[in-house]
DOLUM-544039 format. One record per residue: residue number from 1; residue in three letters; chain; x, y, z of N, C-alpha, C in turn. Coordinates in nm, 2 decimals. Atoms other than C-alpha are relative to their C-alpha. Example, Ala and Ser with C-alpha at 12.3 -4.5 7.8 and 13.67 -1.06 7.14 Angstrom:
residues 2
+-----+-----+----+--------+--------+--------+--------+--------+--------+--------+--------+--------+
:   i :  aa : ch :    n.x :    n.y :    n.z :   ca.x :   ca.y :   ca.z :    c.x :    c.y :    c.z :
+-----+-----+----+--------+--------+--------+--------+--------+--------+--------+--------+--------+
:   1 : ALA :  A :   0.09 :  -0.12 :   0.00 :   1.23 :  -0.45 :   0.78 :   0.09 :   0.12 :   0.00 :
:   2 : SER :  A :  -0.09 :  -0.11 :   0.00 :   1.37 :  -0.11 :   0.71 :  -0.08 :   0.11 :   0.08 :
+-----+-----+----+--------+--------+--------+--------+--------+--------+--------+--------+--------+
***
This chain:
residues 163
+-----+-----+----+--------+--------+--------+--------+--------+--------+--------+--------+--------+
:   i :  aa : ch :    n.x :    n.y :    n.z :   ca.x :   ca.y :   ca.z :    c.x :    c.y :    c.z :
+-----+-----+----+--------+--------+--------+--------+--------+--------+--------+--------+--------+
:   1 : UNK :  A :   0.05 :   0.06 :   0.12 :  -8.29 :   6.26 :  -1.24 :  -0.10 :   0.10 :  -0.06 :
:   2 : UNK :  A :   0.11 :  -0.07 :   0.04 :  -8.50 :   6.47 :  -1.48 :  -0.12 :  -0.03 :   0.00 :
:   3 : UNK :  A :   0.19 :   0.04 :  -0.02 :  -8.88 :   6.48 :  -1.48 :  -0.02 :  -0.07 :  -0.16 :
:   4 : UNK :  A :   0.08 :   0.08 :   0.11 :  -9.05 :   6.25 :  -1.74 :  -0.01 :   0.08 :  -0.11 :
:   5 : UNK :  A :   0.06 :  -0.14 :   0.08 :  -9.15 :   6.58 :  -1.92 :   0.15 :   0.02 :  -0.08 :
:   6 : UNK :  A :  -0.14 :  -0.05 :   0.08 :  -8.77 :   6.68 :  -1.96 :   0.09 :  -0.13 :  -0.08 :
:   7 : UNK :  A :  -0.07 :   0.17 :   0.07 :  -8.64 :   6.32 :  -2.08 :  -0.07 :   0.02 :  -0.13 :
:   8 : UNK :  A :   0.06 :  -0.03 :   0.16 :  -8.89 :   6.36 :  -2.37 :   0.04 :   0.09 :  -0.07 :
:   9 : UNK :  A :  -0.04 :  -0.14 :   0.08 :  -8.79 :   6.73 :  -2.46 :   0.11 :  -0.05 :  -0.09 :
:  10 : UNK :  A :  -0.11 :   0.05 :   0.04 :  -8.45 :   6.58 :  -2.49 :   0.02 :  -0.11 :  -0.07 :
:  11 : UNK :  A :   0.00 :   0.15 :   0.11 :  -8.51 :   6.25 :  -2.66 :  -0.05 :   0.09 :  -0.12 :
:  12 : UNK :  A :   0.05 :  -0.09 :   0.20 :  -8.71 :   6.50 :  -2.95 :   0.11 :   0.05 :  -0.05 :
:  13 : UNK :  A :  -0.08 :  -0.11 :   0.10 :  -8.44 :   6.73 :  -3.01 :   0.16 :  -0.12 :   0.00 :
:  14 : UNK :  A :  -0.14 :   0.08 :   0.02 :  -8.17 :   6.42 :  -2.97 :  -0.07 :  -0.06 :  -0.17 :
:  15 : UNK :  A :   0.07 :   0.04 :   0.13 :  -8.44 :   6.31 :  -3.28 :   0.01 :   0.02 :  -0.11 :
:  16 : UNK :  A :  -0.01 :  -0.08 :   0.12 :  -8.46 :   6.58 :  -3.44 :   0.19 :   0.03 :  -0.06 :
:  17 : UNK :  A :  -0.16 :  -0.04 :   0.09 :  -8.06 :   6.68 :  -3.49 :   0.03 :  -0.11 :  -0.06 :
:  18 : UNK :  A :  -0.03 :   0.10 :   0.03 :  -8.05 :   6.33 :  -3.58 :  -0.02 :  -0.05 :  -0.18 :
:  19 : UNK :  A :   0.05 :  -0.03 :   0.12 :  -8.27 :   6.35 :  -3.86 :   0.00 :   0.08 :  -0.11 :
:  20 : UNK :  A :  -0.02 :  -0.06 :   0.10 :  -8.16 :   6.65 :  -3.99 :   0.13 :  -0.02 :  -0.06 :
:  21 : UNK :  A :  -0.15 :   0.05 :   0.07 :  -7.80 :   6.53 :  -4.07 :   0.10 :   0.10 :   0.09 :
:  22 : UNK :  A :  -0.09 :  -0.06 :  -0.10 :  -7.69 :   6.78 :  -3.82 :   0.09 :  -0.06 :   0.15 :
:  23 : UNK :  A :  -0.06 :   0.05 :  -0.11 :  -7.41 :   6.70 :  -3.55 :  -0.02 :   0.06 :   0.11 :
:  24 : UNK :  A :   0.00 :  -0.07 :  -0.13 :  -7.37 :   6.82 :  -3.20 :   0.11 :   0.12 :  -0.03 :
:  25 : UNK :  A :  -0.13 :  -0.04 :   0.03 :  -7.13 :   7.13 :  -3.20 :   0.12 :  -0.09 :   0.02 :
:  26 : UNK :  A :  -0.09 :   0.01 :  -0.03 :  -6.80 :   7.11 :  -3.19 :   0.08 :   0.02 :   0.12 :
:  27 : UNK :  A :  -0.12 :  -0.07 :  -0.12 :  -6.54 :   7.16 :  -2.84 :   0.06 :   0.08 :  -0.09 :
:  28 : UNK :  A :  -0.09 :  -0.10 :   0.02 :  -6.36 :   7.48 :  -2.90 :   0.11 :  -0.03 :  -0.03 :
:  29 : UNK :  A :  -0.14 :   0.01 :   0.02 :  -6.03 :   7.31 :  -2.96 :  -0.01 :  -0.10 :  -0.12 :
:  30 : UNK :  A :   0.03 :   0.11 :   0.13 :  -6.19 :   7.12 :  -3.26 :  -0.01 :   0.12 :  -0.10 :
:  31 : UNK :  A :  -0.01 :  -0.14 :   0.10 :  -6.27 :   7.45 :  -3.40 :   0.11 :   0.11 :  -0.01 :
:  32 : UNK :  A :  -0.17 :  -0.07 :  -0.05 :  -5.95 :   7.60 :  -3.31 :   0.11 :  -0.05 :  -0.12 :
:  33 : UNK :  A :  -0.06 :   0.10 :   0.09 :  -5.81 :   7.30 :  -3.52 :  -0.03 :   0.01 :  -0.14 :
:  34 : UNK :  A :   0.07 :  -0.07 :   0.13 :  -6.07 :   7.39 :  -3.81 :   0.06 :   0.09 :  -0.04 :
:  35 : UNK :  A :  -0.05 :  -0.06 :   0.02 :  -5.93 :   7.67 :  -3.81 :   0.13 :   0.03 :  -0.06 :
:  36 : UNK :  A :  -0.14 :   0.05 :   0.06 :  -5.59 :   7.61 :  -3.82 :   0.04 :  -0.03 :  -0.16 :
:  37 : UNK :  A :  -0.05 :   0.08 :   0.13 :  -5.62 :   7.41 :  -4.12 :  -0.10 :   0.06 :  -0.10 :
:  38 : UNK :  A :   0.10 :  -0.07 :   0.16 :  -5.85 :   7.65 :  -4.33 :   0.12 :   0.16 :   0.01 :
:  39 : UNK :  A :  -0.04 :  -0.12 :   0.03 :  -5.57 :   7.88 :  -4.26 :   0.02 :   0.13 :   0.10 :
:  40 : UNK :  A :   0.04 :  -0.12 :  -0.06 :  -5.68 :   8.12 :  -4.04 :   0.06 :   0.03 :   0.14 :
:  41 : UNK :  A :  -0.07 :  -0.08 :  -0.13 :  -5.50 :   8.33 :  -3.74 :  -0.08 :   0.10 :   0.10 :
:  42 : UNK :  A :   0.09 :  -0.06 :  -0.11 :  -5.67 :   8.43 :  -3.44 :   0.09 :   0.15 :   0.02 :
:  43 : UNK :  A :  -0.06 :  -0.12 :  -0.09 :  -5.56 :   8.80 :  -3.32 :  -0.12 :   0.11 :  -0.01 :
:  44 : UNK :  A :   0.08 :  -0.14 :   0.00 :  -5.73 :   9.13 :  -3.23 :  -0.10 :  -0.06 :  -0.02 :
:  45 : UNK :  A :   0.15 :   0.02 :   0.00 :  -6.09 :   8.97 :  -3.17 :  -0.02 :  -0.06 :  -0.15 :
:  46 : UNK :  A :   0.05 :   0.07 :   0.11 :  -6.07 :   8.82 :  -3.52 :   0.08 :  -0.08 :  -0.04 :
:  47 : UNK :  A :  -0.07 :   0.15 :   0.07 :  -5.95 :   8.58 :  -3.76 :   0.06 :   0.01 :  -0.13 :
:  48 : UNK :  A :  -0.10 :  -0.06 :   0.07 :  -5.69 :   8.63 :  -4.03 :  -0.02 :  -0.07 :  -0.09 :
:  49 : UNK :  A :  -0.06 :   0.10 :   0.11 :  -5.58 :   8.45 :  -4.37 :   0.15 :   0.07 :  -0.03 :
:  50 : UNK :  A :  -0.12 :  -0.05 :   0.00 :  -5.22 :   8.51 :  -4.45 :   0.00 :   0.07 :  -0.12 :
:  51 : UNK :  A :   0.00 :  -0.09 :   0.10 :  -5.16 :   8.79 :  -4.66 :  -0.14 :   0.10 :  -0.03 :
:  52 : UNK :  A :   0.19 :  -0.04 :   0.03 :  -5.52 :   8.92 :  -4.63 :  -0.01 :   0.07 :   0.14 :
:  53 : UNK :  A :   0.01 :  -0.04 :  -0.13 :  -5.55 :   9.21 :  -4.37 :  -0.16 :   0.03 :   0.02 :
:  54 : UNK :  A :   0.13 :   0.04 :  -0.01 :  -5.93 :   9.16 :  -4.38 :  -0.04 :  -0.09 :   0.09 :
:  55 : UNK :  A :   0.04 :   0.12 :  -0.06 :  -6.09 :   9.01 :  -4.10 :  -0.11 :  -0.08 :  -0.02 :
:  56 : UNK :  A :   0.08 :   0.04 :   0.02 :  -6.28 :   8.72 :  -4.16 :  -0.10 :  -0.08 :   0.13 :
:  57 : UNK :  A :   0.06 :   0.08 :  -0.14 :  -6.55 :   8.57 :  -3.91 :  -0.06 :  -0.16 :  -0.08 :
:  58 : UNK :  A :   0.03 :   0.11 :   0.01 :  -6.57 :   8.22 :  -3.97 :  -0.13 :  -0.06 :   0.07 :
:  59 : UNK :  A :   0.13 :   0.09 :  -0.10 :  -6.92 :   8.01 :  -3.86 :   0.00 :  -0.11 :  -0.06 :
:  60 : UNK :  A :   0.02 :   0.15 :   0.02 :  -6.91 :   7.66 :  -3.87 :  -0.13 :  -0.05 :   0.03 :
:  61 : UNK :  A :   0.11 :   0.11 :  -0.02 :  -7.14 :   7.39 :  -3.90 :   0.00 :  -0.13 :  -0.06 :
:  62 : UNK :  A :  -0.07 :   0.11 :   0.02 :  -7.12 :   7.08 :  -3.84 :  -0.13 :  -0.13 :   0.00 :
:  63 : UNK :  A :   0.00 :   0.10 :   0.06 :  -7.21 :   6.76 :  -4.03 :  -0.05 :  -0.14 :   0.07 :
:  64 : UNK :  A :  -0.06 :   0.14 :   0.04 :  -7.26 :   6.40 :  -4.06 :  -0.04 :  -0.06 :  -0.12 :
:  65 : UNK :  A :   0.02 :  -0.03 :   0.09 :  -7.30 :   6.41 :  -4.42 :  -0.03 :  -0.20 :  -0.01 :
:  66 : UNK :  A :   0.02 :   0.13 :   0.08 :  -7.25 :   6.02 :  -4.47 :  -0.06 :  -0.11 :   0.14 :
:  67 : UNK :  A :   0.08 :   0.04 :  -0.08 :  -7.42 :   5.92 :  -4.15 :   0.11 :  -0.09 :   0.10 :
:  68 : UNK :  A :  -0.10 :   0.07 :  -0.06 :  -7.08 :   5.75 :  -3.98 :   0.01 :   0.01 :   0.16 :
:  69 : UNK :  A :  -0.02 :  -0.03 :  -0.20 :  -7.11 :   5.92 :  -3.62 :   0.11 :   0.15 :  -0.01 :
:  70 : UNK :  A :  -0.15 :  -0.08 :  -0.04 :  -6.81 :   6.15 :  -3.72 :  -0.03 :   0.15 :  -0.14 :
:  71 : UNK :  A :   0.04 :  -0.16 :   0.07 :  -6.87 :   6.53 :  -3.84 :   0.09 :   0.05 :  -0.09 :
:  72 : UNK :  A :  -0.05 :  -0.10 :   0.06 :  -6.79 :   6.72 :  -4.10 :  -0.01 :   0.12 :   0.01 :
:  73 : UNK :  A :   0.04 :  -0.18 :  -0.06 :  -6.79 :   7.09 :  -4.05 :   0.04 :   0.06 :  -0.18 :
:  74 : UNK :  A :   0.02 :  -0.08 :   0.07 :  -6.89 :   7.31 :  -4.30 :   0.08 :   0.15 :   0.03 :
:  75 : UNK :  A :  -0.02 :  -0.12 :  -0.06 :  -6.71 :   7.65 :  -4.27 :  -0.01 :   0.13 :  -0.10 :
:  76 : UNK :  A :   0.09 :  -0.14 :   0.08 :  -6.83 :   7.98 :  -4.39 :   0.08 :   0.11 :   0.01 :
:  77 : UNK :  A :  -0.02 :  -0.09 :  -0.03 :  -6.67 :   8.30 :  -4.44 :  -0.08 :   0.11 :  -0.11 :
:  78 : UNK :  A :   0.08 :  -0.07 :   0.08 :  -6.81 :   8.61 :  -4.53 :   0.08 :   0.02 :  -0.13 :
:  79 : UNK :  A :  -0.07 :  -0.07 :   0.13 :  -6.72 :   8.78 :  -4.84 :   0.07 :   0.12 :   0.03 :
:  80 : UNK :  A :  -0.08 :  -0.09 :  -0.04 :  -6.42 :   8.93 :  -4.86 :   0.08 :   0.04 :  -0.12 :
:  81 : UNK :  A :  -0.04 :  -0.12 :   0.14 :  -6.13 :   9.09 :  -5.12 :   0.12 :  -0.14 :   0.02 :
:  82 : UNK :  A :  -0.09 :   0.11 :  -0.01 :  -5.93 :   8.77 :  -4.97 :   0.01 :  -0.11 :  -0.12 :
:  83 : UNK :  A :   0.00 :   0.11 :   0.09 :  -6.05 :   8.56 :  -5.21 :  -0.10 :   0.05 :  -0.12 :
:  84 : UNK :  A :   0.06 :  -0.06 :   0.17 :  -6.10 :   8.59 :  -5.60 :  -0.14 :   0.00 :   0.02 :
:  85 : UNK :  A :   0.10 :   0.01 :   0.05 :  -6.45 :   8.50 :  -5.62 :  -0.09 :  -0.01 :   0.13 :
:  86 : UNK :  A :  -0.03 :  -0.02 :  -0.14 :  -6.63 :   8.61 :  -5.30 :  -0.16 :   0.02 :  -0.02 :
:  87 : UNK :  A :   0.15 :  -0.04 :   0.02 :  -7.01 :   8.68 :  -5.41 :  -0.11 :  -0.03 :   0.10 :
:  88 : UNK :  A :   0.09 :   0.01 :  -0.11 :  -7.22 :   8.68 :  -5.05 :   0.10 :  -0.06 :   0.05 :
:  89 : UNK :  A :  -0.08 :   0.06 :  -0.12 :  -6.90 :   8.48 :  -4.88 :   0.04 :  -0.18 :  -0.08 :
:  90 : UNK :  A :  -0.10 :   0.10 :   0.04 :  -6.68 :   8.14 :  -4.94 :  -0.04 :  -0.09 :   0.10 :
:  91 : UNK :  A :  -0.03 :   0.15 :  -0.16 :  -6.74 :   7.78 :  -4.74 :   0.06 :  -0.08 :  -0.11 :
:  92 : UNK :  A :  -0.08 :   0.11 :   0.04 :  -6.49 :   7.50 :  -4.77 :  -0.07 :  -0.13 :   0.12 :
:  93 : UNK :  A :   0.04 :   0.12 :  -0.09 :  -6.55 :   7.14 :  -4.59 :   0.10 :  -0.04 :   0.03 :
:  94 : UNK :  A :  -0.07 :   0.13 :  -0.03 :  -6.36 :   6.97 :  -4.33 :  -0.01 :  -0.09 :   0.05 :
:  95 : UNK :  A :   0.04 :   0.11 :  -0.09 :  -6.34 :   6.64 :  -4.26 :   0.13 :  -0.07 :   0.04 :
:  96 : UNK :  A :  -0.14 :   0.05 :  -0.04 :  -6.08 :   6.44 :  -4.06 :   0.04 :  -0.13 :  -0.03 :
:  97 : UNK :  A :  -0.04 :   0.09 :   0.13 :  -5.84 :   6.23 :  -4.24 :   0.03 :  -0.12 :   0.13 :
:  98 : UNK :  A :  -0.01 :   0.19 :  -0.08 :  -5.71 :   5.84 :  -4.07 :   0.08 :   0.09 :   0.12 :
:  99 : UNK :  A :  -0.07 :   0.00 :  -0.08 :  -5.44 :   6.02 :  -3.89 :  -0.08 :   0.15 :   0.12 :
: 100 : UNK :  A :   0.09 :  -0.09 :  -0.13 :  -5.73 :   6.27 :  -3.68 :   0.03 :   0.15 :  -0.08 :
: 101 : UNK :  A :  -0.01 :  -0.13 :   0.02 :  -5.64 :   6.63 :  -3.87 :  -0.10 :  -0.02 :  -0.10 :
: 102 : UNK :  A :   0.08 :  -0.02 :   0.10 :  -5.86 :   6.82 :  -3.99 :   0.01 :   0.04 :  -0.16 :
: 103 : UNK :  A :  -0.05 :  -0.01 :   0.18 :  -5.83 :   6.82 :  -4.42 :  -0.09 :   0.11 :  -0.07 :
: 104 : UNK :  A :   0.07 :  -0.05 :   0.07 :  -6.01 :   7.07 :  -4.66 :  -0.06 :  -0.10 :  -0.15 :
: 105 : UNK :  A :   0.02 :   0.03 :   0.10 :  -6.23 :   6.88 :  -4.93 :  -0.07 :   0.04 :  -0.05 :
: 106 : UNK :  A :   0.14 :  -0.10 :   0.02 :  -6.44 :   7.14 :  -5.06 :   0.06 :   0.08 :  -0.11 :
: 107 : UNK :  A :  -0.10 :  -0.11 :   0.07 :  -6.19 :   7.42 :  -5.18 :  -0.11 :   0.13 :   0.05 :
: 108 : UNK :  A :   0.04 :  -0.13 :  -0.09 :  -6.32 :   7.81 :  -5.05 :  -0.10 :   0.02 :  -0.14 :
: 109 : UNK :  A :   0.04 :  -0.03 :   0.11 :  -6.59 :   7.82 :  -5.34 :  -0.11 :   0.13 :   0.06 :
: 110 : UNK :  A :   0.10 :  -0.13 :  -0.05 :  -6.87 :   8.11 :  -5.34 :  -0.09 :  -0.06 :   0.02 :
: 111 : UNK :  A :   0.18 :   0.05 :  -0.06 :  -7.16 :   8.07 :  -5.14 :  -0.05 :   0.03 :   0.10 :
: 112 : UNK :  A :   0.07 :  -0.03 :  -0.13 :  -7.38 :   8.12 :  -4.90 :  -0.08 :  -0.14 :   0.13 :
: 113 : UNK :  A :   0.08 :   0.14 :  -0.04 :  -7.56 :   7.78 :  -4.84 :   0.01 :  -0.12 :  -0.06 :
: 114 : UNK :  A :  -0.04 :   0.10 :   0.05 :  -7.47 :   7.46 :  -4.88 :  -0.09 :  -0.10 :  -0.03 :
: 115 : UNK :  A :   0.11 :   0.10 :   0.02 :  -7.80 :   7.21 :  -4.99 :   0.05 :  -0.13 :  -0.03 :
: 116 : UNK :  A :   0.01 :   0.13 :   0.05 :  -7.75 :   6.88 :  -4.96 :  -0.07 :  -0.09 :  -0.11 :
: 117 : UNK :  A :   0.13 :   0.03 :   0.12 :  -7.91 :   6.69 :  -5.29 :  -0.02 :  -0.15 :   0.05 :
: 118 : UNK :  A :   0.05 :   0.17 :  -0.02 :  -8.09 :   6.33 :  -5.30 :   0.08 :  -0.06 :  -0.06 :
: 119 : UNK :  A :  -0.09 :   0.07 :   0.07 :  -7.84 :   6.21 :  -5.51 :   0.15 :   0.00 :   0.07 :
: 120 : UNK :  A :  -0.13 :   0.06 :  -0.09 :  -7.51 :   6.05 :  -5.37 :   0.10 :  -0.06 :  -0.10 :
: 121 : UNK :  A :  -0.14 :   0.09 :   0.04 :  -7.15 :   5.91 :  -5.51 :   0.09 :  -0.05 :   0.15 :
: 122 : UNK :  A :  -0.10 :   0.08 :  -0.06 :  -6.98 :   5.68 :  -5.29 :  -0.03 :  -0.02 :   0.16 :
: 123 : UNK :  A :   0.06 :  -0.04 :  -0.14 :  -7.24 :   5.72 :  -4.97 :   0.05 :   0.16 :   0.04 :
: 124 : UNK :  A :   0.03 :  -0.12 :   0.01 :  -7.18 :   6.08 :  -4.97 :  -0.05 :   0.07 :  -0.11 :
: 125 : UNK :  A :   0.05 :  -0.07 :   0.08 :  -7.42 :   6.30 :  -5.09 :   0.06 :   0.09 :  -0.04 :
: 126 : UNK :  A :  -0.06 :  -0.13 :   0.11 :  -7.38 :   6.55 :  -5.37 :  -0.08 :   0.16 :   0.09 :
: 127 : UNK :  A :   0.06 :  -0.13 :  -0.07 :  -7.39 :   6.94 :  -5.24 :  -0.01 :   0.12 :  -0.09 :
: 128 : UNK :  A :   0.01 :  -0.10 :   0.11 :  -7.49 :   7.20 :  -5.42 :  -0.01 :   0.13 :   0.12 :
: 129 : UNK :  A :  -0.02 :  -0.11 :  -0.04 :  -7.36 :   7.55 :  -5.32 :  -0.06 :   0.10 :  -0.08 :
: 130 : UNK :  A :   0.11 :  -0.08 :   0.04 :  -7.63 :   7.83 :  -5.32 :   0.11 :   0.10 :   0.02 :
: 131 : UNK :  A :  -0.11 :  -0.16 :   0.06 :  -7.48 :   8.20 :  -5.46 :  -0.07 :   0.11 :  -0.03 :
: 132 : UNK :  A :   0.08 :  -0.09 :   0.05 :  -7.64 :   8.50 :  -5.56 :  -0.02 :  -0.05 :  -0.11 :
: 133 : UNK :  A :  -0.01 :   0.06 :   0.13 :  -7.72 :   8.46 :  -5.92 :  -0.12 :  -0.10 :  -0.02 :
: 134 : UNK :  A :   0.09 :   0.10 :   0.13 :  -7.99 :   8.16 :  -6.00 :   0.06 :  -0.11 :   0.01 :
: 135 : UNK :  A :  -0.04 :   0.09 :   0.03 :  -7.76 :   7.93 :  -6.06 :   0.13 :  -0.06 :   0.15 :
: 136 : UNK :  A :  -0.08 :   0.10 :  -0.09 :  -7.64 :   7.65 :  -5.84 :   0.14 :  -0.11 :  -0.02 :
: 137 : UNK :  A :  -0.09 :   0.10 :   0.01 :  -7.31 :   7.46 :  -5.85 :   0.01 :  -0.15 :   0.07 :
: 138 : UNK :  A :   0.00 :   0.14 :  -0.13 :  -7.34 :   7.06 :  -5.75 :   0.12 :  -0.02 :  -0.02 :
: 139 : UNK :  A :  -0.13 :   0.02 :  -0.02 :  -7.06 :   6.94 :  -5.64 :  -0.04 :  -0.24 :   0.04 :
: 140 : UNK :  A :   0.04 :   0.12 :  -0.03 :  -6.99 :   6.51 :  -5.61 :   0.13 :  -0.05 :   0.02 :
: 141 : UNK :  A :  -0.12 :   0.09 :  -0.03 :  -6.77 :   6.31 :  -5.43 :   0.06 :  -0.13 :  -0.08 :
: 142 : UNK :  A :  -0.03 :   0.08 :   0.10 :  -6.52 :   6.19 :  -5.62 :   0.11 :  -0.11 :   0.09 :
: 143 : UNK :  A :  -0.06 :   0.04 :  -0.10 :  -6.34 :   5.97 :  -5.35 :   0.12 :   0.04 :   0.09 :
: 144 : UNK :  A :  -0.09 :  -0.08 :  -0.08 :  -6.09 :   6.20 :  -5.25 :  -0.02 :   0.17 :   0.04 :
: 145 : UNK :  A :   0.07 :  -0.13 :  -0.02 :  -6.26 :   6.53 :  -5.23 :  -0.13 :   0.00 :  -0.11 :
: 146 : UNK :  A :   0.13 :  -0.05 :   0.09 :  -6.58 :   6.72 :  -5.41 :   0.06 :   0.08 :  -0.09 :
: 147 : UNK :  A :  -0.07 :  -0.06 :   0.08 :  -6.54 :   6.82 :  -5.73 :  -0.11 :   0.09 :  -0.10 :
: 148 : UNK :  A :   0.06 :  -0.07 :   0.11 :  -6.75 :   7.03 :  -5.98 :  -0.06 :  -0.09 :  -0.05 :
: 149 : UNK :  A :   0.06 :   0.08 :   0.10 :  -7.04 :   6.82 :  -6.13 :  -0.12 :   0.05 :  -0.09 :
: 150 : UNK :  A :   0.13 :  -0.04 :   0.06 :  -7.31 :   7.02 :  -6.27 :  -0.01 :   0.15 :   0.08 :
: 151 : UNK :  A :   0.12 :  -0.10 :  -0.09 :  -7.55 :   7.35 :  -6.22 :  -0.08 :  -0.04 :   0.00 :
: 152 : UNK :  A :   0.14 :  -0.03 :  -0.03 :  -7.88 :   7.38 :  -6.15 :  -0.06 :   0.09 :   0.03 :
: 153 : UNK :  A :   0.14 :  -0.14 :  -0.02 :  -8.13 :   7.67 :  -6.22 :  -0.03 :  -0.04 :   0.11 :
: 154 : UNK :  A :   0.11 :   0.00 :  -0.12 :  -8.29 :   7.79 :  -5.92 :  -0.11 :   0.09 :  -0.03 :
: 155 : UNK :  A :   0.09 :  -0.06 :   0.05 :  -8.45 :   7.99 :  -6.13 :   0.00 :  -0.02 :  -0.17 :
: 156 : UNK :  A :   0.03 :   0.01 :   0.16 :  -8.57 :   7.99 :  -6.50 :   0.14 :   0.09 :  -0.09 :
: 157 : UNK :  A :  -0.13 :  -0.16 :   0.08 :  -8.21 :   8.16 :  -6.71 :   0.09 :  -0.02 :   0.11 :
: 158 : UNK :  A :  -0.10 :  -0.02 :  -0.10 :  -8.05 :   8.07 :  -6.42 :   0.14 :  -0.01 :  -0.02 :
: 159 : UNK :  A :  -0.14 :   0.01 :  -0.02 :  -7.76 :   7.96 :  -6.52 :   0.03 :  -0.04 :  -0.16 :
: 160 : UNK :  A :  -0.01 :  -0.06 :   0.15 :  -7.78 :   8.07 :  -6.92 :   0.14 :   0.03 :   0.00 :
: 161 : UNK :  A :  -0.17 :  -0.06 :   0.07 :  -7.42 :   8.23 :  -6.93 :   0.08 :  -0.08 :   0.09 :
: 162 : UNK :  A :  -0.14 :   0.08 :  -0.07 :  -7.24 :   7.95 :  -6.70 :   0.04 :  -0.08 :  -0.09 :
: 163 : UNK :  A :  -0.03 :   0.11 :  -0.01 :  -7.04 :   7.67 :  -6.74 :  -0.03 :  -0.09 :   0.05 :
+-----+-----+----+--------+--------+--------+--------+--------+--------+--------+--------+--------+
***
């Protein structure tokens, strides 16, 4: 049985991931599965997209965006020549649909960081993908994926010449 001392450690940080909206990782055959379904081909120490001899290193992170018990995973790749618009690297979101696979509702947009916002459609919060540039893209669940709802300066001019 642990010491009194170690039961606390562990009650804080079961606390803390709790609070931050973060899950527990994933088993390796959950990200295996992530993978699968963002596309990607394991060989030679890396990870493929078809048609794309650039290897990409995928880093997940995983979710519980709408508070349910059951993760989303965020997945990250760097920037690459793979994809059109690639400015510091690309994350897509998956979550898993009735029948247990994992789905993309995100689409591979540019970014580097995904900020959750205080504002929400449908018990999932709105995410806004951070990019070089200033300017932030929110994104809002439209009940079957996230879709384009707005920018947001992150800086003053930030996002003068977008859409």
């Amino acid at each position: 049985m642990a010491a009194p001392s170690q039961r606390l450690a562990i009650l804080v940080l079961v606390l803390l991931v709790a609070e931050s909206g973060a899950a527990p990782p994933l088993p390796p055959e959950e990200l295996a599965a992530i993978h699968r379904a963002a596309g990607l081909q394991a060989r030679d120490g890396g990870h493929y997209r078809e048609g794309c001899a650039t290897p990409l290193k995928p880093q997940a992170e995983v979710l519980d965006l709408d508070g349910d018990g059951r993760p989303e995973v965020l997945l990250y790749l760097a920037s690459s020549r793979c994809f059109a618009e690639s400015l510091g690297g690309n994350v897509a979101l998956f979550v898993k649909d009735a029948q247990g696979r994992w789905v993309e509702r995100l689409g591979y947009v540019p970014g580097i960081e995904v900020i959750v916002q205080p504002t929400a459609n449908a018990g999932l919060p709105d995410l806004g993908v951070a990019n070089p540039g200033g300017c932030m893209p929110i994104y809002r669940w439209d009940g079957t994926r996230y879709a384009h709802l707005s920018q947001k300066a992150l800086q003053p001019g930030g996002c003068q010449f977008r859409q």
